[in-house]
VODOVEX-511814 format. One record per residue (C-alpha): z, x, y; residue number from 1; residue in three letters. Coordinates in Angstrom, 3 decimals, always signed. Each point is the difference from the previous one (the first is absolute). Example, Ala and Ser with C-alpha at 12.3 -4.5 7.8 and 13.67 -1.06 7.14 Angstrom:
2
<kollo up="+7.800" east="+12.300" north="-4.500" pos="1" code="ALA"/>
<kollo up="-0.660" east="+1.370" north="+3.440" pos="2" code="SER"/>
***
This chain:
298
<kollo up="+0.000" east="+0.000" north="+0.000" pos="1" code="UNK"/>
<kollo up="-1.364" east="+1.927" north="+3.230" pos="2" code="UNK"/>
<kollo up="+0.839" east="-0.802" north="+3.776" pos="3" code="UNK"/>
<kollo up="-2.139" east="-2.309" north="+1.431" pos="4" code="UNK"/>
<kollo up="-1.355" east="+0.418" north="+3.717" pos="5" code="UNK"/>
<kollo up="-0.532" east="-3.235" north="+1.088" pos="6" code="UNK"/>
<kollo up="-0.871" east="+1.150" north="+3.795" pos="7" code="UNK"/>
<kollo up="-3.203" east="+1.734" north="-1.982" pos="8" code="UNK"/>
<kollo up="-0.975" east="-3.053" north="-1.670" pos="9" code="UNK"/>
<kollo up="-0.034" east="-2.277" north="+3.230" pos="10" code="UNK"/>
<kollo up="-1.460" east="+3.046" north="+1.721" pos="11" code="UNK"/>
<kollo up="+2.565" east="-0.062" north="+3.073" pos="12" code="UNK"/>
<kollo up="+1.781" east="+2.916" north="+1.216" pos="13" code="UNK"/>
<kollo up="+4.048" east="+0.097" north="-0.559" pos="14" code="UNK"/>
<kollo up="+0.264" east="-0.785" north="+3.969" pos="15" code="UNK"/>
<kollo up="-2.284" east="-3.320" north="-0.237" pos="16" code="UNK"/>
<kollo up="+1.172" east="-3.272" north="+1.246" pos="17" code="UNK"/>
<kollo up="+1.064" east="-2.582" north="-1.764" pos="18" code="UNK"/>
<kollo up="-2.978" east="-1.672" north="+1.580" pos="19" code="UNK"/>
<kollo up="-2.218" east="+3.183" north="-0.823" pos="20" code="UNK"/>
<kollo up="+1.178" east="-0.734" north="-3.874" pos="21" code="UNK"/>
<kollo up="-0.415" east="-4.005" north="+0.197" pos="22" code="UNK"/>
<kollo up="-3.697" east="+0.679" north="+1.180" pos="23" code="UNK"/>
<kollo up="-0.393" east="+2.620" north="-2.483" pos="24" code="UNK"/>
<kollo up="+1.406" east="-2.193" north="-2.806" pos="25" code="UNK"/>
<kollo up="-2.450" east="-3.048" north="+0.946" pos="26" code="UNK"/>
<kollo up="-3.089" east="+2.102" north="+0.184" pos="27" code="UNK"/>
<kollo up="+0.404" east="+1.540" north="-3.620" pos="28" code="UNK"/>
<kollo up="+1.218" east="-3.440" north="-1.339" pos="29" code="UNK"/>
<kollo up="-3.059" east="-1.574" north="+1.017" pos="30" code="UNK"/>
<kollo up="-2.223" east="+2.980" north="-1.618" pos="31" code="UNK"/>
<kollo up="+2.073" east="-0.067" north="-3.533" pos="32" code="UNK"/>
<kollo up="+1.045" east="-3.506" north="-0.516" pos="33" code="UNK"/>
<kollo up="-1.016" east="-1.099" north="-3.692" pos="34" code="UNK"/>
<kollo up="-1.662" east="-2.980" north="+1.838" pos="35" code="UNK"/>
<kollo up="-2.419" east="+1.845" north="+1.390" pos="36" code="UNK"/>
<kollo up="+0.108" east="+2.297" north="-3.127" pos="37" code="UNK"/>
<kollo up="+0.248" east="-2.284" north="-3.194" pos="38" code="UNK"/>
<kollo up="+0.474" east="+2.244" north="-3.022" pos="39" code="UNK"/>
<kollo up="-0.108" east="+3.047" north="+1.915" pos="40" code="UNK"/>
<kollo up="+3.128" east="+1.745" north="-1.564" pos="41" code="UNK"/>
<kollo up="-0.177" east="+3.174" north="+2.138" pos="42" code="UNK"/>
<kollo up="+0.064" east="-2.438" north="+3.071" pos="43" code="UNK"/>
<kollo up="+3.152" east="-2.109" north="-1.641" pos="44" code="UNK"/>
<kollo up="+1.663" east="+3.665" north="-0.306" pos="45" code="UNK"/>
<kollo up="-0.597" east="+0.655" north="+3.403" pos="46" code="UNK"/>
<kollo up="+0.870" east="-3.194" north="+1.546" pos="47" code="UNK"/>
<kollo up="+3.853" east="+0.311" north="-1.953" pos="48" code="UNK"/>
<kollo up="+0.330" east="+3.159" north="+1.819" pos="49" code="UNK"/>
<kollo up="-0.938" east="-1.168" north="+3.329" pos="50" code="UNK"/>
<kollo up="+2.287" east="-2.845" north="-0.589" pos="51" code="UNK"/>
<kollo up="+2.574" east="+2.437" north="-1.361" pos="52" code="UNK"/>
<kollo up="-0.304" east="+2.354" north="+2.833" pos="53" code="UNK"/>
<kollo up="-0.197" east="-3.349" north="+2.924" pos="54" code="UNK"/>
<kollo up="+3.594" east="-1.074" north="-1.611" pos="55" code="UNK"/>
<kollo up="+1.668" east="+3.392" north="+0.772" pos="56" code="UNK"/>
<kollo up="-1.637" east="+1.000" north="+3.563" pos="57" code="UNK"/>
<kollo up="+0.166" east="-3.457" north="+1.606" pos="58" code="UNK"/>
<kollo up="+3.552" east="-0.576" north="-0.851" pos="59" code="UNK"/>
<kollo up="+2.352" east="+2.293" north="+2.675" pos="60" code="UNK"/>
<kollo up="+2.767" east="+0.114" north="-2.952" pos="61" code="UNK"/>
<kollo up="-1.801" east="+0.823" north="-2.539" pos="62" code="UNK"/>
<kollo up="-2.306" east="+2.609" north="+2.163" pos="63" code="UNK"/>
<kollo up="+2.740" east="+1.738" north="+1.138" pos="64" code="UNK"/>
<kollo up="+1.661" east="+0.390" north="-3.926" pos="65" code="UNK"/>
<kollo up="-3.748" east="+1.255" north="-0.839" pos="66" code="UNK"/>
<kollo up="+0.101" east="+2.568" north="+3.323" pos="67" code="UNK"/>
<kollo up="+3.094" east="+1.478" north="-1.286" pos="68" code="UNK"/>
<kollo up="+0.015" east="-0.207" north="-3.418" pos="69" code="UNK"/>
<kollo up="-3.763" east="-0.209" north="-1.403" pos="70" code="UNK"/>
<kollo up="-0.689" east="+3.729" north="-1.807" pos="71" code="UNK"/>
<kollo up="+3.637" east="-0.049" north="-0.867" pos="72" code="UNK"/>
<kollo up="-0.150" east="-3.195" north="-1.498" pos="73" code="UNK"/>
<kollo up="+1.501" east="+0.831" north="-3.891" pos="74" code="UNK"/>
<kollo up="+3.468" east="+0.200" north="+2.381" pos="75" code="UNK"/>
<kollo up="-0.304" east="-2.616" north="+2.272" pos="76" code="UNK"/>
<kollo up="+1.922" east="-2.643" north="-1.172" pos="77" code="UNK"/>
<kollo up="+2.891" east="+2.970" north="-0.351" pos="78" code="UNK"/>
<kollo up="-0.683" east="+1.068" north="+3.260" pos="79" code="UNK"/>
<kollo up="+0.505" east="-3.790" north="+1.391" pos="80" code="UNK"/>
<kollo up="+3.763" east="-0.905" north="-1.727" pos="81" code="UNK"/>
<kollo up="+0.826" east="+3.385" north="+1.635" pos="82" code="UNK"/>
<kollo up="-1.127" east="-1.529" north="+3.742" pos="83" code="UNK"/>
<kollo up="+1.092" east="-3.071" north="+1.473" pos="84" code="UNK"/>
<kollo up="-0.478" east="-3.494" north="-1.001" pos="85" code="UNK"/>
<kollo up="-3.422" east="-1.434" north="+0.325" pos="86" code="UNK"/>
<kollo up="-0.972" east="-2.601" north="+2.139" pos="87" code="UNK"/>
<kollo up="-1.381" east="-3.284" north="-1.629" pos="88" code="UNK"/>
<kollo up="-3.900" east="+0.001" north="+0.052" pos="89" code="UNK"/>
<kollo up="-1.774" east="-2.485" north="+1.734" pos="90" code="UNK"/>
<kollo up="-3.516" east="-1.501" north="-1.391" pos="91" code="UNK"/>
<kollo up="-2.569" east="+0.378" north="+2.440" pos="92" code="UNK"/>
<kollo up="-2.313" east="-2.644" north="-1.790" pos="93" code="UNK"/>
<kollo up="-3.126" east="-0.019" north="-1.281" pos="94" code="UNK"/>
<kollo up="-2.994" east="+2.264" north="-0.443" pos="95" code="UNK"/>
<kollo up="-2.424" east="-1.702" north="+2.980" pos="96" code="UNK"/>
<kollo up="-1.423" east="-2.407" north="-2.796" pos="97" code="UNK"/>
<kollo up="-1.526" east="+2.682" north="-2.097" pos="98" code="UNK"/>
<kollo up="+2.358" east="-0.022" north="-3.145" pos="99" code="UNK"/>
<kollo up="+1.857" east="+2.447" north="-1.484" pos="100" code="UNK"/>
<kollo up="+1.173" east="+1.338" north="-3.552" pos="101" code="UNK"/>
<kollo up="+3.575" east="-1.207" north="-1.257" pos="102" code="UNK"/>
<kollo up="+2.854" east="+2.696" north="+0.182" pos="103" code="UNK"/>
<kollo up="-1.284" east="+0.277" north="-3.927" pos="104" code="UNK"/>
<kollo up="-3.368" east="+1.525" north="+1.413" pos="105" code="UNK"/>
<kollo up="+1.953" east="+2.946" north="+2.176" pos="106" code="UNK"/>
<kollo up="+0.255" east="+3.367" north="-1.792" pos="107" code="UNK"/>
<kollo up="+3.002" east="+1.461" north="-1.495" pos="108" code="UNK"/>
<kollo up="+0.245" east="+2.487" north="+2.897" pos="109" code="UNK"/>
<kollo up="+0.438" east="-3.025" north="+2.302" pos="110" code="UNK"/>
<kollo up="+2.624" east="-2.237" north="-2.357" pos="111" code="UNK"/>
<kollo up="+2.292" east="+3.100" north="-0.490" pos="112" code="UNK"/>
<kollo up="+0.029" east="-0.166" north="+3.948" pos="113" code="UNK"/>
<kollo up="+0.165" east="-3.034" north="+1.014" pos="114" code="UNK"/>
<kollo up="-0.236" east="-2.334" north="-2.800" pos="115" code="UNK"/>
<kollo up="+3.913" east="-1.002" north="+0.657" pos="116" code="UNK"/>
<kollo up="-0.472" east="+0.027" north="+3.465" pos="117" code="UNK"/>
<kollo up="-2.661" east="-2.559" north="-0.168" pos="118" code="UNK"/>
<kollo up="+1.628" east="-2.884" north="-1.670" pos="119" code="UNK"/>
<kollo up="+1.563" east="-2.293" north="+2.315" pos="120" code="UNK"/>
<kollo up="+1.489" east="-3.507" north="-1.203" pos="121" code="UNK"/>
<kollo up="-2.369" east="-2.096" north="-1.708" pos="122" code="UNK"/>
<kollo up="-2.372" east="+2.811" north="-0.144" pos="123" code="UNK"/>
<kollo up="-1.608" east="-0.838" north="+3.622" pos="124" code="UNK"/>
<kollo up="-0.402" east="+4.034" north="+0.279" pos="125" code="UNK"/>
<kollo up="-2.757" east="-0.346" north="-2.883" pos="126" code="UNK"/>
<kollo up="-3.667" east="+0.386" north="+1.069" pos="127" code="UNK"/>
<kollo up="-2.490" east="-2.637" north="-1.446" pos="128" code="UNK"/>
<kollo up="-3.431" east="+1.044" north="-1.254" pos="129" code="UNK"/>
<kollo up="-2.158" east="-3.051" north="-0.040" pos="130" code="UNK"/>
<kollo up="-2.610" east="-0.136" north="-3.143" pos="131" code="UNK"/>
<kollo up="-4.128" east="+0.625" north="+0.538" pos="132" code="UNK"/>
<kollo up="-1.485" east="-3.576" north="+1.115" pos="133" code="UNK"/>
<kollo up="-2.231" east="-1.442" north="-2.889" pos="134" code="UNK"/>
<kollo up="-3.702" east="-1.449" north="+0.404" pos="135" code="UNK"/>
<kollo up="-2.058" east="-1.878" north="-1.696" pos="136" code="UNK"/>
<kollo up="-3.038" east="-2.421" north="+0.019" pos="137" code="UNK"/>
<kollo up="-0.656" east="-3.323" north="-1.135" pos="138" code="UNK"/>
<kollo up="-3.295" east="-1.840" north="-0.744" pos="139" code="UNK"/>
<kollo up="-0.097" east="-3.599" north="+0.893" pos="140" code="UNK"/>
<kollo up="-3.484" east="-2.523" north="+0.402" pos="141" code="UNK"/>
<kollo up="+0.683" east="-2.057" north="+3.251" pos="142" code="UNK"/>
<kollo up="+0.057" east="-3.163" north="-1.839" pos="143" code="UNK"/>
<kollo up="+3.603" east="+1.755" north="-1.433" pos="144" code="UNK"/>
<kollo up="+1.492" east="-0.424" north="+2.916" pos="145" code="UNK"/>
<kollo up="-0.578" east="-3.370" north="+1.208" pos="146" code="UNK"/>
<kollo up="+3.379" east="-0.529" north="-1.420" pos="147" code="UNK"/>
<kollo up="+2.953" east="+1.865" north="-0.647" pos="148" code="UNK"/>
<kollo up="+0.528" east="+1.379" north="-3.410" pos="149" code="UNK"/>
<kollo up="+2.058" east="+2.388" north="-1.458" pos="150" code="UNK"/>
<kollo up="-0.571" east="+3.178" north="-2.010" pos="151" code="UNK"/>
<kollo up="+1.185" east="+2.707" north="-2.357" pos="152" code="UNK"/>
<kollo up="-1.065" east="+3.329" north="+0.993" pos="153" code="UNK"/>
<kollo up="+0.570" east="+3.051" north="-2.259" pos="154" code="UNK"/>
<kollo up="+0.711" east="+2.746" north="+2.795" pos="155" code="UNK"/>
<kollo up="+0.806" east="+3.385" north="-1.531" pos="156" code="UNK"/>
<kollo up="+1.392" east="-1.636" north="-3.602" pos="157" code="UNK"/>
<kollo up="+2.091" east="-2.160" north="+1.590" pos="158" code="UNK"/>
<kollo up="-0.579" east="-3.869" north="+1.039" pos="159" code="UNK"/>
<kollo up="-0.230" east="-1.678" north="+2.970" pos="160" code="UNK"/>
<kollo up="+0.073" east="-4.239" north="+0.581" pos="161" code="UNK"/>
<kollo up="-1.431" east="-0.038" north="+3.194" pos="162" code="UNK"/>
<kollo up="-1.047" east="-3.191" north="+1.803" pos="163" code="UNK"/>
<kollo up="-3.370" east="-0.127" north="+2.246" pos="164" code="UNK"/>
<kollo up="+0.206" east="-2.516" north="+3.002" pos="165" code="UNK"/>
<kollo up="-2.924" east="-1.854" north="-0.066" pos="166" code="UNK"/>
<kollo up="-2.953" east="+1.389" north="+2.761" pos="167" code="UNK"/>
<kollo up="+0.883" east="+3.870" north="-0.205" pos="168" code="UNK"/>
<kollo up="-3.040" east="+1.665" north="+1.639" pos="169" code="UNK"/>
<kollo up="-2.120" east="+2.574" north="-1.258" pos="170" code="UNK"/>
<kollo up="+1.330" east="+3.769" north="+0.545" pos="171" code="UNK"/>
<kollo up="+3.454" east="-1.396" north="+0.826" pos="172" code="UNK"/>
<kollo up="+3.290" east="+1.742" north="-1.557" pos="173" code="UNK"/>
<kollo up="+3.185" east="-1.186" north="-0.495" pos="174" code="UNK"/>
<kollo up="+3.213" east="+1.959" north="-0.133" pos="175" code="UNK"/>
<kollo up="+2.611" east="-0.785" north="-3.323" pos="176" code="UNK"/>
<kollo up="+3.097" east="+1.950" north="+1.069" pos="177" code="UNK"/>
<kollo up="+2.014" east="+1.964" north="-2.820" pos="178" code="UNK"/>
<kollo up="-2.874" east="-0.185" north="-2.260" pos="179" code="UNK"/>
<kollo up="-1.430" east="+3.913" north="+0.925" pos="180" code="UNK"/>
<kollo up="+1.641" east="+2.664" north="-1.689" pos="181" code="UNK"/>
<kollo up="+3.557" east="-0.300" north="-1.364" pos="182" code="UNK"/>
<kollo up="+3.101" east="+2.752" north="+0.866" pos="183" code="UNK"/>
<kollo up="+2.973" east="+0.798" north="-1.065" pos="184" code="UNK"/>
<kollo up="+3.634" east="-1.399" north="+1.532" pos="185" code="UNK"/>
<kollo up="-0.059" east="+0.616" north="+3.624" pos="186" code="UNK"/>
<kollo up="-3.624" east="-0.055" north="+0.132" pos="187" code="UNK"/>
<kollo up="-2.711" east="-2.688" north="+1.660" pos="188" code="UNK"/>
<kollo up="-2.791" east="-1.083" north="-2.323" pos="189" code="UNK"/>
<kollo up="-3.031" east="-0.256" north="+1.134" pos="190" code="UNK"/>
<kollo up="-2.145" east="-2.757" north="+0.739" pos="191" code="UNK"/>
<kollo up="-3.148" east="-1.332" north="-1.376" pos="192" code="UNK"/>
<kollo up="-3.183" east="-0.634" north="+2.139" pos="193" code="UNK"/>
<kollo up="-3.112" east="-2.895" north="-1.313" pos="194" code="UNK"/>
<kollo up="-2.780" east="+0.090" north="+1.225" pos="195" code="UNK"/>
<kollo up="-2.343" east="-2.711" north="-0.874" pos="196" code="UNK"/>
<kollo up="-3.890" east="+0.229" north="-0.495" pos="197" code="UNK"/>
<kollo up="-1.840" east="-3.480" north="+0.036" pos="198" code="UNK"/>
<kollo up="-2.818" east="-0.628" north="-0.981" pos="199" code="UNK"/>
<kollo up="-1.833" east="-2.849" north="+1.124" pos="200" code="UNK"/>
<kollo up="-1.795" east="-2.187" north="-3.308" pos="201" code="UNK"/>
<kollo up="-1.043" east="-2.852" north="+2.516" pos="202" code="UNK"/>
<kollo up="-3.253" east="-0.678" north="+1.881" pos="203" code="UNK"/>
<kollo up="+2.539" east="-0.710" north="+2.487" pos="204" code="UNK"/>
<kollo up="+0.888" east="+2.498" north="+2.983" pos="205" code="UNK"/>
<kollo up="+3.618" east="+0.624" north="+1.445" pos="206" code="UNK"/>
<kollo up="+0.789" east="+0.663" north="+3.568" pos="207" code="UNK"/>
<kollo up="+3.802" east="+0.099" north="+0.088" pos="208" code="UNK"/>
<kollo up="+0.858" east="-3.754" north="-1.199" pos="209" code="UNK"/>
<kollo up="-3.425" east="-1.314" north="+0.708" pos="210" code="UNK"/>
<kollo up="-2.336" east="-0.564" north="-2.476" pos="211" code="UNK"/>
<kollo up="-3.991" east="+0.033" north="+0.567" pos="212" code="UNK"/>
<kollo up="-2.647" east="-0.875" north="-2.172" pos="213" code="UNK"/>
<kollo up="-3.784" east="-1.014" north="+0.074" pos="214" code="UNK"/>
<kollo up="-1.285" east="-3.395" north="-1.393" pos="215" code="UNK"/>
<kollo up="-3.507" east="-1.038" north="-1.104" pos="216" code="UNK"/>
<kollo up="-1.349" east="-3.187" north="+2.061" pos="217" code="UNK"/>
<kollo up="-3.431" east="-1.317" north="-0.681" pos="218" code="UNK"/>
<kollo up="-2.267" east="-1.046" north="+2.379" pos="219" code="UNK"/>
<kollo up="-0.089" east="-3.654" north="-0.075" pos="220" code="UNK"/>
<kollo up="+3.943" east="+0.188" north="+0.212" pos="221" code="UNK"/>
<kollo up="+0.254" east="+1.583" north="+2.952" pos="222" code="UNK"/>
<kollo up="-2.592" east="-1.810" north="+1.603" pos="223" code="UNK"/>
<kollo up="+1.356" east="-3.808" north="-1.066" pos="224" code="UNK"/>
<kollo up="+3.493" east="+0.998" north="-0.402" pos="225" code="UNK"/>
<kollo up="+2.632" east="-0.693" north="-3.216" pos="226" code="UNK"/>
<kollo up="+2.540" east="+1.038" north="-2.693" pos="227" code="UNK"/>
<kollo up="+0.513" east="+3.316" north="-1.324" pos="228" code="UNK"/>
<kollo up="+2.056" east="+1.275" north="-2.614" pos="229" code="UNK"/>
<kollo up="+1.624" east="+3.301" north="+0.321" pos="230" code="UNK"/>
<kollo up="+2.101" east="+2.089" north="-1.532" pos="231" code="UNK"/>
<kollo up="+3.313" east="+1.731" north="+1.258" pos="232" code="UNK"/>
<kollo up="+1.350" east="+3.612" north="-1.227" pos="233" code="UNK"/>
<kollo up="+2.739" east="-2.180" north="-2.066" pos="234" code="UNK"/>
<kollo up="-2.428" east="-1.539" north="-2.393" pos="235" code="UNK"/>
<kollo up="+0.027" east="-3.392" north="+1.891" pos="236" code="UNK"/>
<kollo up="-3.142" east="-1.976" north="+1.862" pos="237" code="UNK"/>
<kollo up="+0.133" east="-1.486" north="+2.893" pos="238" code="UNK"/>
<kollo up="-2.571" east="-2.480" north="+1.230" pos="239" code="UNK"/>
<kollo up="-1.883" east="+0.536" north="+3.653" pos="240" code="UNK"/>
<kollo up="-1.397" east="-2.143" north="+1.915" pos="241" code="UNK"/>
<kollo up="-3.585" east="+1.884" north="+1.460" pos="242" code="UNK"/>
<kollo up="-0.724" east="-1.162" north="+3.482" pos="243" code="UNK"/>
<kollo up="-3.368" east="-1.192" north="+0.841" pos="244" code="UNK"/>
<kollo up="-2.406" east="+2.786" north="+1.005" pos="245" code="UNK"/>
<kollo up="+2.155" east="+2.731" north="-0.334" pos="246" code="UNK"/>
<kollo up="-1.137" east="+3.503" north="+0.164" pos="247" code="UNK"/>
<kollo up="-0.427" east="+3.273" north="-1.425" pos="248" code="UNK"/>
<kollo up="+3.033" east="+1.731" north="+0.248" pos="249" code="UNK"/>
<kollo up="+2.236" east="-2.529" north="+0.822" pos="250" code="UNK"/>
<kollo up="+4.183" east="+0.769" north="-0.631" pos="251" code="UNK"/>
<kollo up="+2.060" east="-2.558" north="-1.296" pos="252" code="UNK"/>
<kollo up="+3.552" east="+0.520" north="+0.183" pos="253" code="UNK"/>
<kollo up="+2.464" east="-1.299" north="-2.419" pos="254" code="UNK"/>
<kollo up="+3.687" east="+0.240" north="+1.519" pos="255" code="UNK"/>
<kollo up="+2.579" east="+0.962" north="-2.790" pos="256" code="UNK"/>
<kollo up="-2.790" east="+0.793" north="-2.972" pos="257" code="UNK"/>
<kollo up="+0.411" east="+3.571" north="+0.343" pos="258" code="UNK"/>
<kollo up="+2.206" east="+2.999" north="-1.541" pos="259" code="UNK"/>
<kollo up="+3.493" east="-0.192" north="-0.193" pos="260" code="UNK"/>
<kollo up="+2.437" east="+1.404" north="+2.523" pos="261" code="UNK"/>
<kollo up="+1.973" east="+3.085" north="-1.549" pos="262" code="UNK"/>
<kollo up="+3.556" east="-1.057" north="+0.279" pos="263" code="UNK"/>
<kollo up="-0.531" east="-3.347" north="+1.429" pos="264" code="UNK"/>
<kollo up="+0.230" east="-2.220" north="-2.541" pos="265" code="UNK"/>
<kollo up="-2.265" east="-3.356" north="+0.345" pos="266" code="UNK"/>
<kollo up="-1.827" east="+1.696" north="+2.967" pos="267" code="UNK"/>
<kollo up="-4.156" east="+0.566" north="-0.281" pos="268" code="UNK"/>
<kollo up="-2.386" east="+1.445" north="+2.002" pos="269" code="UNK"/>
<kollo up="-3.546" east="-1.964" north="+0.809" pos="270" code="UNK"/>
<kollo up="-3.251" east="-0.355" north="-2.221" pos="271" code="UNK"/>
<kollo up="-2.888" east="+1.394" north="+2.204" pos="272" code="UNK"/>
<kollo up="-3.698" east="-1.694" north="-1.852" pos="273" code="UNK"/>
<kollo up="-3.269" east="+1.222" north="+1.252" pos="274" code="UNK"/>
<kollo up="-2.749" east="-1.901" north="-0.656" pos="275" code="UNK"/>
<kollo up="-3.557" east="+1.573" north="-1.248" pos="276" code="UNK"/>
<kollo up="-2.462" east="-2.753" north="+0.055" pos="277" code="UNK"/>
<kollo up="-2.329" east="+0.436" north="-3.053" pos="278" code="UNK"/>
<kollo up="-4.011" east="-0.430" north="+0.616" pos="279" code="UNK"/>
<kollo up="-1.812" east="-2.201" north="-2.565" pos="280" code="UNK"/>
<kollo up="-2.569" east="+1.615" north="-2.534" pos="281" code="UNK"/>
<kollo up="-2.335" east="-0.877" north="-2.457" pos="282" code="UNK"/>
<kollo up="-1.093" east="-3.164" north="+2.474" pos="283" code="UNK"/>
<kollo up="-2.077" east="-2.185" north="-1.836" pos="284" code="UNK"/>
<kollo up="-2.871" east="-1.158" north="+1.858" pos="285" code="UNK"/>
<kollo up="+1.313" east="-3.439" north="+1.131" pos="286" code="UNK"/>
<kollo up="+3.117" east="+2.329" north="+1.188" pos="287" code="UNK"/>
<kollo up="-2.408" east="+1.782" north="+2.317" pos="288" code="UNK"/>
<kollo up="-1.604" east="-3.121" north="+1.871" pos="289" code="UNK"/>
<kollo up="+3.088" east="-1.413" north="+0.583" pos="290" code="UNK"/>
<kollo up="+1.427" east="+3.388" north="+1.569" pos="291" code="UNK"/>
<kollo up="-3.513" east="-0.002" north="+1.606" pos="292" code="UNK"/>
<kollo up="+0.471" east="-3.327" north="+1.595" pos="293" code="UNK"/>
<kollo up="+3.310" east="+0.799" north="+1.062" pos="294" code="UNK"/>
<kollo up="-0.959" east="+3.080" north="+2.174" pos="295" code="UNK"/>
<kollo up="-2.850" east="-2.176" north="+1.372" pos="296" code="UNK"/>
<kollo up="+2.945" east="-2.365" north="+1.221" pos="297" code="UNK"/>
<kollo up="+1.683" east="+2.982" north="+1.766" pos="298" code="UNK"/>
***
């Protein structure tokens, strides 16, 4: 078990601040954290000793025990019942949201130092290392989540019930807390992040909540007027009534007939139908002298 020079692994001189070693602390956190490094054990190693190193330098009592005591540290702890008294420690929080290793996770070299010192009542001195953050994908048709359903996903052997809301949109990911990684007492597990990927097995086209769609109208129909039959993303028809001389690329809207809200239960967005009016073929010849006479009329 060698001394450890924690001033070398932040990379801050013995006279830095204890701002000079928070900013230090934060930089190299952000470079080694196994978030940004998943199973990258060199980078886990390194991140324990920053974390290791940011729990002695940060902390003016146990800085000062380190200043005085660090290469001499087989005879510390005889070196302390021979001085006075220590104070109580005081817990200067957490580690600016980036997670840190248990007291387990600090090396021997640190425990024989200050593993004692550490342990306040109900072990509030004990630094939390939160678990890597899981992800995953799911593949869903869009007709899957015009209600809400639930399913079992297998996510790294284990199983997870998880219920979809009815009108999730494409590319959208949903947070499952506690379901990431798993740690040891003392520890934060980590969470697990969905994203789903929807594919659309309609003719129909989502904006949002709305709903559009092109329908077929013959000729004679949109000139006279009538009923239509069409169908909705649900399965269902619904039966239109075609306006006299409507035209090419007319929009119907159909309050309510559209996808369903995500999280508002009973709550739709609109049906948008274009209409393509369809030109006659194959005219047989009577066909053609009426459509004759016609555009004499006009």
């Amino acid at each position: 078990m060698e001394y450890i020079d924690y001033y070398k692994i932040l990379g801050v001189t013995k006279n830095a601040t204890e701002k000079d070693v928070k900013k230090a602390y934060r930089k190299l956190a952000r470079k080694y954290h196994p978030d940004v490094n998943p199973n990258n054990k060199e980078a886990e190693k390194k991140f324990k000793e920053i974390n290791e190193a940011n729990e002695v330098l940060r902390n003016s009592e146990n800085r000062k025990k380190y200043d005085k005591y660090g290469k001499d540290w087989k005879h510390a702890e005889e070196f302390e019942k021979a001085g006075q008294q220590q104070q109580q420690r005081q817990s200067y929080g957490g580690h600016q949201g980036y997670g840190s290793f248990s007291e387990e996770g600090f090396s021997d070299f640190f425990s024989t130092m200050f593993g004692g010192d550490q342990k306040q009542q109900g072990g509030s001195r004990r630094a939390q290392f939160k678990g890597r953050d899981y992800h995953a994908e799911l593949q869903l048709n869009l007709t899957d989540v015009l209600k809400t359903q639930k399913q079992t996903l297998t996510i790294n052997k284990k199983k997870i019930r998880l219920t979809i809301p009815a009108g999730v949109e494409n590319a959208q990911v949903i947070k499952i807390k506690n379901h990431g990684e798993k740690v040891g007492a003392g520890g934060v597990n980590g969470d697990l992040y969905i994203k789903f990927n929807i594919f659309n097995n309609t003719k129909f086209k989502r904006n949002n909540n709305d709903l559009h769609t092109i329908i077929d109208l013959d000729l004679y129909k949109a000139v006279l007027g009538g009923a239509l039959v069409v169908p909705t993303i649900d399965g269902k028809k619904l039966k239109l009534k075609v306006k006299p001389e409507t035209q090419n690329n007319a929009k119907v809207k159909l309050k309510g007939k559209g996808f369903p809200v995500y999280k508002k239960e009973g709550q739709f967005g609109d049906l948008y139908i274009t209409y393509k009016i369809k030109i006659p073929t194959n005219l047989s010849a009577k066909e053609k002298d009426l459509f004759t006479e016609l555009s004499k009329l006009k």
